[in-house]
N, C-alpha and C positions, 0 to 999 in steps of 0.2 A: 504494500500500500504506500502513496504516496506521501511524504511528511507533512502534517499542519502547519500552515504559516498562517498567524492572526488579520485580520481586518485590522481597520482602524480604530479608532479609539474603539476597538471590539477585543471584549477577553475570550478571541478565537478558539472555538470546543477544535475543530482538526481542520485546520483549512487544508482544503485541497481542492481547487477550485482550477478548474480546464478542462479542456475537450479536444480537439479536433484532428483530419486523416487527410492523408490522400491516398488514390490508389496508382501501384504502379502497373504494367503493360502483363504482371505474372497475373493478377486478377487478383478481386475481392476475395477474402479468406485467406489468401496462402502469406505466408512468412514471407516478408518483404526480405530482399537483399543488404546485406551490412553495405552496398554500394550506392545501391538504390535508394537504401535509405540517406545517404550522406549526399547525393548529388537531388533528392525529393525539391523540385519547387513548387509551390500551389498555383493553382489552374489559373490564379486571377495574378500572380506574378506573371505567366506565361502568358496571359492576354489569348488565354483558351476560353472559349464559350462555354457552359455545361452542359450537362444530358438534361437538365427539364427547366423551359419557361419562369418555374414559378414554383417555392417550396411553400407551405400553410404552416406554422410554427406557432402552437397552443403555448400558456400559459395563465398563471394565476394571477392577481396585482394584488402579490402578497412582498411582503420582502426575503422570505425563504426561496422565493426566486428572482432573486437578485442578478444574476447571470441574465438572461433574458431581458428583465427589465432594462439594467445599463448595456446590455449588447446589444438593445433594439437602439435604443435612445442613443447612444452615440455612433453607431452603423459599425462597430466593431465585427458582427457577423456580416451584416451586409455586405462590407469590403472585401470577404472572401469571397464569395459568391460570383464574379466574374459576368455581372450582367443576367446573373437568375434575382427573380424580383422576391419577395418576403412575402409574405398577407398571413398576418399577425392574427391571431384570437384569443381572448381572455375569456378565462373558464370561470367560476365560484369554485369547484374542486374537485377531484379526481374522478368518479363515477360517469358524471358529464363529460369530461377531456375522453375519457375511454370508449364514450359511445360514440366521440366524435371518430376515434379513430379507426375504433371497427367498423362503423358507417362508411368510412372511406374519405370522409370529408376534412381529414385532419394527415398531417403525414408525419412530422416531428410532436414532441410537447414534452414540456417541464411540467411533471409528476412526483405524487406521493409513492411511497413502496407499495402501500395495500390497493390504490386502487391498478400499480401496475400488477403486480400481482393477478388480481381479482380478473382482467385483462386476458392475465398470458392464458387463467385456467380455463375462461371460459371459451378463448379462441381454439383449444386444446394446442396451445405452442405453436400455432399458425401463423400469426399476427401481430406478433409484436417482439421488439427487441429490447432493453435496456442497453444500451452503448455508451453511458455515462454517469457517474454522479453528478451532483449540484450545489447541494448545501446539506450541512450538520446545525439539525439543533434549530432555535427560536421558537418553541413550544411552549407556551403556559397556561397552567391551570389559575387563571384572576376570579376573585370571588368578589362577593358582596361585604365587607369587613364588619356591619351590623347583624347581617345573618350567619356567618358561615365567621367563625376564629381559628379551629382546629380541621384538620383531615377529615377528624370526624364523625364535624358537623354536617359533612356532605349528604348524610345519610337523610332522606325525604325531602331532601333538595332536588330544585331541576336546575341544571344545567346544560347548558347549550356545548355540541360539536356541528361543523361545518355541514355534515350528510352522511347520511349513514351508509358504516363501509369505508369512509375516506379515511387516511392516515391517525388524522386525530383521533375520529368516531373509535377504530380501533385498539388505541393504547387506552385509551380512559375505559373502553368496556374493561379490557387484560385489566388495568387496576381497578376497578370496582373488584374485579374478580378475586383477587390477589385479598381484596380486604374481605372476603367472607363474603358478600353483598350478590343478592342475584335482579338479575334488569334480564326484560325479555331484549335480547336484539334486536328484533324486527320493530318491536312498539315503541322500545324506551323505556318502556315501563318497567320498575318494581322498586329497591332501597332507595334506588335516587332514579329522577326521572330526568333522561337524556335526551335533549329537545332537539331535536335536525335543524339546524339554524342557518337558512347563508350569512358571510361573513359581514356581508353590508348592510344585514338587518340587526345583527346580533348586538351591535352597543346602544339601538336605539330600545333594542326588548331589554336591554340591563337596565338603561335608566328607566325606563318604565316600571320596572320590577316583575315585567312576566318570565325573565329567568332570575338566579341568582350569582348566576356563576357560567362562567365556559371554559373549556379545554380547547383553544385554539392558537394558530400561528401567528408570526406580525405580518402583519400590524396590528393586526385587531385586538390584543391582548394588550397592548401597550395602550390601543384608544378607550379600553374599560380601566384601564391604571386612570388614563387623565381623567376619566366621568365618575372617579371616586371607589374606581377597585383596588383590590391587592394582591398581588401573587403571593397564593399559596403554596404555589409547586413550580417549577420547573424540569422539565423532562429531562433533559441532561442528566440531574441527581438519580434518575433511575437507571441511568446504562452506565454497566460497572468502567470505563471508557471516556463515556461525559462524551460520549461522541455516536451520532446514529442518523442513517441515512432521513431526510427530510424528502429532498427534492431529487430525481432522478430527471437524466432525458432520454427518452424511449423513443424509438421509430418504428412505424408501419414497414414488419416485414416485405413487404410490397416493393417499397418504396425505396428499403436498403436494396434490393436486389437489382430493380432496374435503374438505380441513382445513386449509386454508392459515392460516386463522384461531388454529389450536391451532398451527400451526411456528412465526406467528407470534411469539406470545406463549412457544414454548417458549424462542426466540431474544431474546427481550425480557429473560427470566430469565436466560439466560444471558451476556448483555453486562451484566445488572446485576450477577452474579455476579463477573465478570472486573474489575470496578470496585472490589467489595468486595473483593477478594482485593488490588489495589496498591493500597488505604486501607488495608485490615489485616490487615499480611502476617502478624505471628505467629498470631493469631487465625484468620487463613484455612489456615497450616498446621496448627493445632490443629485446626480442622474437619475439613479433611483425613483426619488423623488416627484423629479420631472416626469417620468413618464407613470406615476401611480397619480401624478395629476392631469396627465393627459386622460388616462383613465377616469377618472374620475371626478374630472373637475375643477379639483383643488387641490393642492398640496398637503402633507402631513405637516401637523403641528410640530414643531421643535420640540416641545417635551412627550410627543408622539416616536419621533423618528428616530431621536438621538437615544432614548433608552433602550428600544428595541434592535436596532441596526447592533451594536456590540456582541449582543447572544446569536448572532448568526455567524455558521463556519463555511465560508466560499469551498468546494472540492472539487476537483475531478474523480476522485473515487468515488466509487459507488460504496463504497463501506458495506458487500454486498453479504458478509456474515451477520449484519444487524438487518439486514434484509432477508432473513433465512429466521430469524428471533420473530420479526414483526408477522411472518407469516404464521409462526406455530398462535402467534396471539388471536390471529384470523380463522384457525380451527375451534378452537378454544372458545369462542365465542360462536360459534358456528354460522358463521358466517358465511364459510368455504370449507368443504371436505379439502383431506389431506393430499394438498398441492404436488404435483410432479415439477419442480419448477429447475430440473434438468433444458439448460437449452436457454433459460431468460436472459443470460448477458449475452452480449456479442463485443468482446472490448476490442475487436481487432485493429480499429480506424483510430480508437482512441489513444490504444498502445501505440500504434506507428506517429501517429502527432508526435505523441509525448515523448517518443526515444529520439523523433527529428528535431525535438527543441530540446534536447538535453536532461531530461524528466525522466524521474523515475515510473515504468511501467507501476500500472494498478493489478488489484487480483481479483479475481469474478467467484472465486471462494468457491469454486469446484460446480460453478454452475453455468459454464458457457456452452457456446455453441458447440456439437460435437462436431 
């Protein structure tokens, strides 16, 4: 696995934040040449056109996807790309991003573990690849500090996650579980009641008080801090590590097959991205920024942005054994019978980036392609 380098004023859980391949003339899959790889230049050096028009590139406008955000916003992927156009989509959270992409309508996207997971089992390993990590970590559990003091007070509380099945949805059922406490999966329902919440309604139902509490990503954990919550938990204290995949980028096997050239290059962008971002951390949170307000309108608050932005670890590893953890959490709750998830990474484009920029190779944790 690749070493954690921190963000900026971020007390960095494993940064290891990059991506990107090219392919040489031996073809997709096969071991590139120690020649080949040292003479590699990317398509968009070469003033090569690429194999498709136009790549669809999903994501969250969260800040666990960070990568995406500042690699839209300053065209860091774009400039790899050699004349193939973007068209960008933002999700609420992984279940939707998944349908997009089994629909056909999606071809990359920056993902959670469970909903890629949830993905690979149900395409039965047709469909989809992991090709990269993202980000570690920026999960909190913020509560109501009048109702909820201790762990657990949780108990007959409702608290909000993003949808059921998505990453968060996941870890908070595994800890309800963990604490004795039974919740039907499907309803939410039982010790504490699990509200499906998207992330852009969930601090208006806090201050409302029709939840009490959520178990979610940033920003939105950071914008129930500013409207009078308080972290009770963060995730990290749970993984023996302080370090666990958040954000993945997956592609429509499809798509790797007949474009390998375009993942390439989109993975090229985005390990250049991951570089800019721990050269220039305030400037990469301002980017950030920027385009969660093009999203959305407006900008994050300073005491939105700046507390939150530190608990997030930029990666290119996929951290892909905590990704192996998140799924037994996914049985467990029964959510997903016991996943074959032989065949989920493909880090072939990413390892050849990375060894072409002097990086150390990531590990797919005995779960790549065969």
């Amino acid at each position: 696995m690749s070493a954690a380098r921190p963000l900026t004023a971020l007390r960095a859980l494993a940064v290891t934040a990059t991506l990107p391949l090219l392919l040489t003339a031996c073809g997709y899959g096969s071991e590139a040449k120690k020649e080949d790889d040292k003479a590699a230049t990317s398509a968009a050096d070469a003033g090569k056109k690429l194999s498709a028009s136009e790549v669809r590139i999903g994501y969250f406008p969260n800040l666990t996807h960070a990568t995406a955000l500042v690699g839209l916003q300053e065209g860091l992927i774009e400039k790899e790309l050699s004349g193939t156009k973007i068209k960008p989509q933002s999700f609420n959270a992984g279940p939707s991003e998944i349908e997009a992409l089994n629909g056909g309508s999606l071809d990359i996207g920056f993902i959670g573990p469970s909903p890629s997971i949830n993905g690979y089992v149900k395409s039965k390993g047709s469909n989809l690849r992991i090709i990269s990590g993202s980000a570690s970590g920026g999960v909190k559990l913020v509560v109501n500090p009048d109702k909820i003091k201790t762990l657990d007070d949780l108990k007959g509380k409702k608290i909000a996650t993003p949808q059921k099945g998505n990453t968060q949805d996941v870890a908070f059922l595994n800890w309800i579980s963990e604490k004795g406490w039974k919740v039907d999966p499907e309803s939410g329902k039982g010790d504490v009641s699990v509200v499906r919440t998207d992330n852009k309604v969930t601090p208006d139902a806090f201050k409302q008080g029709s939840i009490d509490g959520a178990w979610v990503p940033e920003p939105t954990a950071s914008k129930l801090v500013s409207d009078g919550g308080s972290v009770l938990l963060d995730e990290t204290a749970l993984w023996p590590d302080k370090k666990f995949v958040i954000t993945n980028i997956i592609v429509s096997q499809k798509f790797l097959e007949e474009h390998p050239d375009v993942v390439e290059a989109v993975l090229r962008g985005t390990v250049k991205t991951n570089e800019w971002i721990h050269a220039n951390q305030d400037k990469a949170k301002a980017s950030a920024n920027a385009r969660l307000e093009a999203e959305g309108g407006k900008p994050l608050d300073p005491k939105v942005i700046d507390p939150a932005w530190p608990s997030i670890a930029i990666t290119d590893d996929p951290l892909a054994a905590t990704l192996k953890t998140q799924s037994e959490w996914a049985v467990k709750a029964k959510l997903i019978e016991q996943p074959d998830l032989a065949g989920i990474y493909d880090l072939t484009l990413l390892n050849k980036v990375l060894k072409a920029a002097g990086k150390p190779e990531v590990s797919d944790a005995g779960l790549g392609a065969k």
